[in-house]
C-alpha positions as CSV (number, residue, x, y, z in Angstrom):
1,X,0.0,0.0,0.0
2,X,1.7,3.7,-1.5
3,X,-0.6,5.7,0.1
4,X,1.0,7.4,3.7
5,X,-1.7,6.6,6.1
6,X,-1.6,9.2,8.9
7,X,-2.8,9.0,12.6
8,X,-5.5,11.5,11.9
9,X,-6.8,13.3,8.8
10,X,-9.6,16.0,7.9
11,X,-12.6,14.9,5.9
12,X,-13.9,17.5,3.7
13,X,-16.9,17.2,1.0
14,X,-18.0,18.9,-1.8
15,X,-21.4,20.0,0.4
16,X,-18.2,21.5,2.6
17,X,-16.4,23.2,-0.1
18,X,-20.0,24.4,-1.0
19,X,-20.5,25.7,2.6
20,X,-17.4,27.9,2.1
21,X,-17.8,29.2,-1.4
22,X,-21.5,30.6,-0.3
23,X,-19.6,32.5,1.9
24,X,-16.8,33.8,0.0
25,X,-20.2,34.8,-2.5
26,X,-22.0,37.1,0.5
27,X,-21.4,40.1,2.5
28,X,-20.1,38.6,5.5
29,X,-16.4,37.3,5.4
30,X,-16.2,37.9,9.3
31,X,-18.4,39.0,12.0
32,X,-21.6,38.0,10.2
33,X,-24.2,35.4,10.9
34,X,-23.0,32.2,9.6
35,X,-21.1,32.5,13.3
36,X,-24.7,32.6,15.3
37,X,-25.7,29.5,13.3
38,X,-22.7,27.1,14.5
39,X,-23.0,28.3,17.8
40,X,-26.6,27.3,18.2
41,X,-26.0,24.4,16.2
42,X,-23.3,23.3,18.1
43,X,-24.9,24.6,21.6
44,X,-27.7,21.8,20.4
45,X,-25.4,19.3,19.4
46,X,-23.8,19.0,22.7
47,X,-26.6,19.8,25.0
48,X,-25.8,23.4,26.5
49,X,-27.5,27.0,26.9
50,X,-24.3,28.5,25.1
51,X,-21.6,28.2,22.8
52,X,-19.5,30.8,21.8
53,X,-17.0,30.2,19.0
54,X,-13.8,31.4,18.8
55,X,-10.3,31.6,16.7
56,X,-8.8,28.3,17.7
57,X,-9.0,26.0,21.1
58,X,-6.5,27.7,23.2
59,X,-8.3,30.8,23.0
60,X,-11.0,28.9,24.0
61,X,-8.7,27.7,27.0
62,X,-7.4,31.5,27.6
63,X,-11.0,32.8,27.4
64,X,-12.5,30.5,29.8
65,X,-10.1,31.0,32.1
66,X,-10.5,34.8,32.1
67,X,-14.5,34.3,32.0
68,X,-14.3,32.0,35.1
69,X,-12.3,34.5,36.9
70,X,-9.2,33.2,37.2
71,X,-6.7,35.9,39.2
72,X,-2.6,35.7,39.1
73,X,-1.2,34.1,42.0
74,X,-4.1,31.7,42.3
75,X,-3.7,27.6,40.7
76,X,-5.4,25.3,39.1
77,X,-5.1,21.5,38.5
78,X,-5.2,19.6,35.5
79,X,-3.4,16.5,34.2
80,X,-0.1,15.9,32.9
81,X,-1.0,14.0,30.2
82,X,-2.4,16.8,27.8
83,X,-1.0,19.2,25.2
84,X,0.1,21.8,26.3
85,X,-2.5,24.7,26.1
86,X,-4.7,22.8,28.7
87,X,-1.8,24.1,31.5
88,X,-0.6,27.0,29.6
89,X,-3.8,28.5,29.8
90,X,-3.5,29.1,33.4
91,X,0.0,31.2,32.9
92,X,-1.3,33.1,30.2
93,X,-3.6,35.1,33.5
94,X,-0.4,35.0,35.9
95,X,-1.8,31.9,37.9
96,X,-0.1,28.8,38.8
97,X,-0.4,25.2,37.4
98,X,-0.8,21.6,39.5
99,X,-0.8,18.6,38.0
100,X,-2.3,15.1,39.7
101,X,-1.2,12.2,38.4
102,X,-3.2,9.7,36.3
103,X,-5.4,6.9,36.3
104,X,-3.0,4.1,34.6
105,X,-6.1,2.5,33.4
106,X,-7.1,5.2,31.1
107,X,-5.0,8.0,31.0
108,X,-7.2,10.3,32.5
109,X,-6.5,12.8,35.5
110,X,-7.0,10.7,38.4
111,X,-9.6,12.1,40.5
112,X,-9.0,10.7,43.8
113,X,-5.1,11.8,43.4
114,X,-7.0,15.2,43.1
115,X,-8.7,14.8,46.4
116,X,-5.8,13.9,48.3
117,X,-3.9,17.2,46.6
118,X,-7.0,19.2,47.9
119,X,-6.7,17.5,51.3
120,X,-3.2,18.0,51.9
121,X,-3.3,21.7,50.9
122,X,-4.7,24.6,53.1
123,X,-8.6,25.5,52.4
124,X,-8.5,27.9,49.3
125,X,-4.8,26.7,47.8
126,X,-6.7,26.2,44.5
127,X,-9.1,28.4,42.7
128,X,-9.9,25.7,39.6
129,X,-10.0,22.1,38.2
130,X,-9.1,21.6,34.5
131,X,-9.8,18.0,33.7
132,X,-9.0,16.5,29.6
133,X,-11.4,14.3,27.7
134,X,-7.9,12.4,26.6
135,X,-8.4,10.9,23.2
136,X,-12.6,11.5,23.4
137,X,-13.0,9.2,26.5
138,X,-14.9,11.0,29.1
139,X,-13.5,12.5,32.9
140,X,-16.5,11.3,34.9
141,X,-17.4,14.8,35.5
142,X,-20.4,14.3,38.2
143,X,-17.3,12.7,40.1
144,X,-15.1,15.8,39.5
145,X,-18.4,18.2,40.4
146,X,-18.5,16.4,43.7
147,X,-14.7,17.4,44.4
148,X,-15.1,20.7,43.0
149,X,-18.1,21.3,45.3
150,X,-16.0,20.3,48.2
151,X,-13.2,22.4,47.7
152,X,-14.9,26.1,46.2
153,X,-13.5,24.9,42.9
154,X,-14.8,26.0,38.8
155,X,-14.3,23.8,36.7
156,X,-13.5,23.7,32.9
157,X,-13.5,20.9,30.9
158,X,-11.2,20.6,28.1
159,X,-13.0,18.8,25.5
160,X,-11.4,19.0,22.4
161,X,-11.4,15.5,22.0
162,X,-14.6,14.4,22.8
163,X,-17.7,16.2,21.0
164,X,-20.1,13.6,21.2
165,X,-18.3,12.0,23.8
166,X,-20.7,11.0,27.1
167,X,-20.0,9.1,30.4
168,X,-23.4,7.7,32.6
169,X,-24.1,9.4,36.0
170,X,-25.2,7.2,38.8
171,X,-29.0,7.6,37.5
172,X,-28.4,6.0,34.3
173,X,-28.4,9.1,32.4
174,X,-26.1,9.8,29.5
175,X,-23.8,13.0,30.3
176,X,-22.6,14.8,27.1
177,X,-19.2,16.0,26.9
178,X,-19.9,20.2,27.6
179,X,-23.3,19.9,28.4
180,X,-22.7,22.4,31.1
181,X,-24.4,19.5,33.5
182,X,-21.5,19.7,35.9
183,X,-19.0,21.9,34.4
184,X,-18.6,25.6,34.7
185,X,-17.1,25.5,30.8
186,X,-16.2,23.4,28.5
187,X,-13.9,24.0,25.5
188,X,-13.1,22.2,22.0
189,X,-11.0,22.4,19.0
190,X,-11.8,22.8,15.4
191,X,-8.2,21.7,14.0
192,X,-8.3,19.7,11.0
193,X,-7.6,16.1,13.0
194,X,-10.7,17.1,15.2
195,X,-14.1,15.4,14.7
196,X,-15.2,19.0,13.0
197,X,-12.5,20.7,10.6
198,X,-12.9,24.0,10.4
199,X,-9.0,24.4,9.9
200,X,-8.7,26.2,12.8
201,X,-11.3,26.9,15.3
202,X,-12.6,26.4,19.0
203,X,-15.9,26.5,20.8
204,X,-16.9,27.5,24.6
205,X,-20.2,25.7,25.8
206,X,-21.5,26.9,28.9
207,X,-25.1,27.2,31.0
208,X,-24.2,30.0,32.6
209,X,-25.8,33.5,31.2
210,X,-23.4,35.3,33.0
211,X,-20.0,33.5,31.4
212,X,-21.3,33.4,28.8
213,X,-21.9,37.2,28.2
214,X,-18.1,37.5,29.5
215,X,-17.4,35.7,27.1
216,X,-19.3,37.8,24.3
217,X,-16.9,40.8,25.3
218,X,-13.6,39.3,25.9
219,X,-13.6,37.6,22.9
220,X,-14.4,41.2,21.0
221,X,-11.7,43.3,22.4
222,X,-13.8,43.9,25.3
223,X,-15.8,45.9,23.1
224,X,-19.9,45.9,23.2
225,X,-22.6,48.0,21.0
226,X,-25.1,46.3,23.0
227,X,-27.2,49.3,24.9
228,X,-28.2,47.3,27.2
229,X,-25.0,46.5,28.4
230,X,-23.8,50.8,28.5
231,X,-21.8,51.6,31.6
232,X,-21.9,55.2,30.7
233,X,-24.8,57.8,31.5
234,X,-27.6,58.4,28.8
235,X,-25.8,62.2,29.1
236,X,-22.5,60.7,28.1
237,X,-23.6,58.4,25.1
238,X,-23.2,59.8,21.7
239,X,-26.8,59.9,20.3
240,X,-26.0,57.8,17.5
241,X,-25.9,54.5,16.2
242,X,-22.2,54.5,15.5
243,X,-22.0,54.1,19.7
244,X,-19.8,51.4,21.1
245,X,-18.0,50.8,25.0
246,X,-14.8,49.2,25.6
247,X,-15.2,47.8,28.9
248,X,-12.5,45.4,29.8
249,X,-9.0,44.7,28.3
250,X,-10.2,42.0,26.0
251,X,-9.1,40.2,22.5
252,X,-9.4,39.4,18.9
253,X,-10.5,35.8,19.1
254,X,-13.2,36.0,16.8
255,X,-13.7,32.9,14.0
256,X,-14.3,34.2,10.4
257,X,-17.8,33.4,9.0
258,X,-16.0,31.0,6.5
259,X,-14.6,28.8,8.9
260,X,-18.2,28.8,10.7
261,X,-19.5,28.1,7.6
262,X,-17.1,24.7,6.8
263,X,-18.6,24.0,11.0
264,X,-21.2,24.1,10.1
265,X,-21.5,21.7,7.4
266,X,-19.3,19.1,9.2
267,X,-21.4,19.5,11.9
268,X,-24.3,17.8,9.8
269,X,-22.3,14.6,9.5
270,X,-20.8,14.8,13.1
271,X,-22.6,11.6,13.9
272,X,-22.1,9.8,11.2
273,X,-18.4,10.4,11.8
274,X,-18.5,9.4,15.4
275,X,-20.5,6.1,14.4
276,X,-17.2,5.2,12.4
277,X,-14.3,6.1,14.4
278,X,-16.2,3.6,16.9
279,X,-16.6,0.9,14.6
280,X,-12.9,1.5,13.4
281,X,-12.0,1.1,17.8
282,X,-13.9,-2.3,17.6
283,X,-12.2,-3.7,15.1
284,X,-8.9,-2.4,16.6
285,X,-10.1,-4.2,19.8
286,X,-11.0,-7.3,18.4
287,X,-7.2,-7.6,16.5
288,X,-5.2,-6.5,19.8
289,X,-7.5,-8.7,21.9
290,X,-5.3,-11.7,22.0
291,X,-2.0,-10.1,21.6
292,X,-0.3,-9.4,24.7
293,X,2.6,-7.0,23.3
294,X,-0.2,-4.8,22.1
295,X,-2.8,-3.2,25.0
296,X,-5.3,-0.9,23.9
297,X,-5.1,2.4,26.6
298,X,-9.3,2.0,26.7
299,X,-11.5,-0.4,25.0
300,X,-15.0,0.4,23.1
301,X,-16.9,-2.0,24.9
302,X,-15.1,-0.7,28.4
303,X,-16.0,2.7,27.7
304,X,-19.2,3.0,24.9
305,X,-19.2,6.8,25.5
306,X,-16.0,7.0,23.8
307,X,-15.4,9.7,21.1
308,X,-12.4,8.3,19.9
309,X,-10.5,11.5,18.6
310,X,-7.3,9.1,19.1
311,X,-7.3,5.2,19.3
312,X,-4.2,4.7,21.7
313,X,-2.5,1.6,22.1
314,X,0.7,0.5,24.7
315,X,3.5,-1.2,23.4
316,X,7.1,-1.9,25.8
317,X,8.7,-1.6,22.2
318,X,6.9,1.5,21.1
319,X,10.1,3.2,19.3
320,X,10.4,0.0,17.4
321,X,7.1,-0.3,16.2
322,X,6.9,3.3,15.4
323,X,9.2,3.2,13.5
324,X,8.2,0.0,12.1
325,X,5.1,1.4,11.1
326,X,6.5,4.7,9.6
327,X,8.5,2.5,7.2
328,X,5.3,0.9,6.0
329,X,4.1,4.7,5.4
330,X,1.6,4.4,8.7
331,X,2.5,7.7,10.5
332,X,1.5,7.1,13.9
333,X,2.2,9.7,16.8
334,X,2.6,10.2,20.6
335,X,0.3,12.1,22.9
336,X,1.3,13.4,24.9
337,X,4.6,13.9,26.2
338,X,4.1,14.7,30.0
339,X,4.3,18.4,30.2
340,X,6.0,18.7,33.7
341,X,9.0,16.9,31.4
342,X,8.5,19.9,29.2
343,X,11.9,22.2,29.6
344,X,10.0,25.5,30.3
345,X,7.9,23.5,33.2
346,X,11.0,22.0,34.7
347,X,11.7,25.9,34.8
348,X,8.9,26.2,37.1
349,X,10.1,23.5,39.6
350,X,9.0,20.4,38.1
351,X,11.4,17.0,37.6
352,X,11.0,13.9,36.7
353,X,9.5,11.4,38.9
354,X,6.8,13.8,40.0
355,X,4.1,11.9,38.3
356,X,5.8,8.4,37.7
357,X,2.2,7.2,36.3
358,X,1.9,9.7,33.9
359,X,6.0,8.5,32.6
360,X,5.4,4.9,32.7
361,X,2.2,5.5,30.5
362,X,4.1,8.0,27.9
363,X,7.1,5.3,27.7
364,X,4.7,2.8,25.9
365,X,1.7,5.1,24.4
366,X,1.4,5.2,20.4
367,X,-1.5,6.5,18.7
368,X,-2.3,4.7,16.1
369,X,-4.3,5.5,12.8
370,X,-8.1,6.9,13.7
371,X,-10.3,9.2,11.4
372,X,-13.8,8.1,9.8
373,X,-12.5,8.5,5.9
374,X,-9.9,5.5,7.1
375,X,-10.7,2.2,4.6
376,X,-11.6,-0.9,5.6
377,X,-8.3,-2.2,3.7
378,X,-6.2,0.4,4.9
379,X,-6.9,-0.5,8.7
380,X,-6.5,-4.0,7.7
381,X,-2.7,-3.0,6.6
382,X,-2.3,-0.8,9.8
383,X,-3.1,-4.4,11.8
384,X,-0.8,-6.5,9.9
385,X,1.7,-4.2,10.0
386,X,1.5,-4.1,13.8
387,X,1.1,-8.0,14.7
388,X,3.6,-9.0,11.8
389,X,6.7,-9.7,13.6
């Protein structure tokens, strides 16, 4: 097989590529009302009150944060095991980052690690909880609610991976990923490996009004033309439509109406998507099911609410098979590696052997091919070329 077969890779459509050329054809390149549209599309998609789109997902991240009220000097927790906006978002405001190790079992931020970091620290050390959907499987987030509760906590949930993602509360009730059920914000990316290619893109859900109009602002420069929203006295308005308040230091994070537009239309198929990268994680199952050099990190039938932005499996010989692999022209790819190994965080105080879990797991993770346009024959070849010796 010639073709290279990457770990992930966008899916766009002629209806896309029609999506985009409308645009280009109107008035509004930016700023028009092709934006509105994902949002609420997108807001229904997942289950919240709001969504509020935005350049890419770490403004998302660097947004939510702000929104949530996050001050400099104050931390937040969040896993390890991430890339690296999930932490960095925290800096960006002057606050402080904590990491909790992981759960070996999936990868996920291990919440009872998170209670006993809570416990052992005086009332108030931490201000927020920042917990990754790693890969598209689901932080049990009525668990994480119950911490956050506990402790005066926010929480945002960084989603990226997981749009259509759920876990089940203890009622029986499916949770979507950014529902707003249990957390204070939820963020997710647009890049073109994402489950919706928009090139580059992010979206904020959230159920609460009052985030959600920070959000309006900071995303806009901190700029509103809303009237209702004036600070100033009717005396000190200009009497004209032209009228606008800068309110708080905010940003240019807006999304162009074209890449709302591409959203948009990938949105329509978002579940038809999702239904294949889980039959693709079945089949990966079944093949890996009886080798015991090759574990998958999480299993479909473990973990049905799986979104699958990744299909992770640990290998002892992971450089080998890489490798392996890329000579075959299958590109696979690591993620992630921990980020308190990352030079600038070992900067901040952080060395290795701070989060052994975390190591051990990045020492044997590969991800391996995983996007709904993958062929039945090219997964085939991915298989062989893992099991053949």
């Amino acid at each position: 097989m010639n073709k290279p077969i990457p770990y992930g890779r966008q899916n766009i459509t002629e209806e896309d590529i029609s999506a985009v050329v409308e645009v280009l054809k109107s008035d509004f390149l930016t700023q028009g009302p092709k934006i509105l549209e994902f949002e609420q599309k997108f807001a229904n998609y997942v289950g919240s009150k709001y969504a509020v789109a935005v350049s890419n997902g770490t403004t998302a991240l660097h947004l939510s944060v702000l929104a949530l009220g996050l001050k400099p000097k104050q931390k937040i927790i969040t896993t390890p095991i991430t890339f690296a906006a999930s932490a960095n978002s925290a800096l960006y405001v002057g606050a402080e980052v904590e990491f909790a190790d992981i759960d070996p079992d999936t990868a996920l931020i291990d919440l009872k690690k998170v209670r006993k970091l809570l416990e052992s620290s005086p009332k108030g050390s931490y201000s927020g909880l920042i917990p990754v959907d790693l890969a598209g499987c689901p932080v049990n987030m009525e668990e994480a609610r119950k911490i956050a509760d506990e402790f005066g906590l926010w929480i945002l949930e960084d989603a990226c991976h997981a749009p259509g993602g759920y876990f089940t509360n203890v009622a029986g009730e499916k949770s979507f990923c950014g529902n707003g059920r249990y957390a204070d914000a939820s963020v997710f990316s647009f890049h073109p490996v994402k489950h919706i290619a928009c090139g580059e893109g992010g979206m904020i859900t959230t159920n609460s009004a009052e985030v959600y109009e920070e959000l309006l602002l900071l995303r806009t420069h901190g700029i509103t033309k809303d009237s209702n929203r004036f600070r100033l006295s009717s005396e000190e308005i200009a009497q004209g439509g032209w009228y606008y308040e800068m309110q708080e230091l905010g940003y240019n994070y807006r999304i162009p109406d074209i890449l709302a537009a591409l959203g948009v239309s990938q949105l329509n198929r978002a579940n038809e998507g999702l239904a294949r990268r889980r039959e693709i994680a079945e089949k990966y199952d079944l093949a890996f099911s009886n080798q015991p050099q090759i574990k998958p990190l999480t299993t479909f039938k473990d973990y049905p609410g799986h979104a699958y932005h990744l299909y992770i499996i640990q290998t002892k010989d992971r450089k080998e098979l890489y490798e392996k692999l890329k000579a075959n022209s299958i590109y696979s790819q690591v993620h992630y590696i921990p980020l308190h190994l990352q030079p600038y965080y070992k900067s901040l105080g952080f060395k290795k052997g701070d989060f052994p879990l975390a190591e051990k797991y990045y020492e044997e993770a590969l991800s391996i091919p995983m996007y709904p346009s993958l062929s039945d024959s090219e997964q085939d070849f991915v298989i062989q070329s893992i099991l053949k010796d």
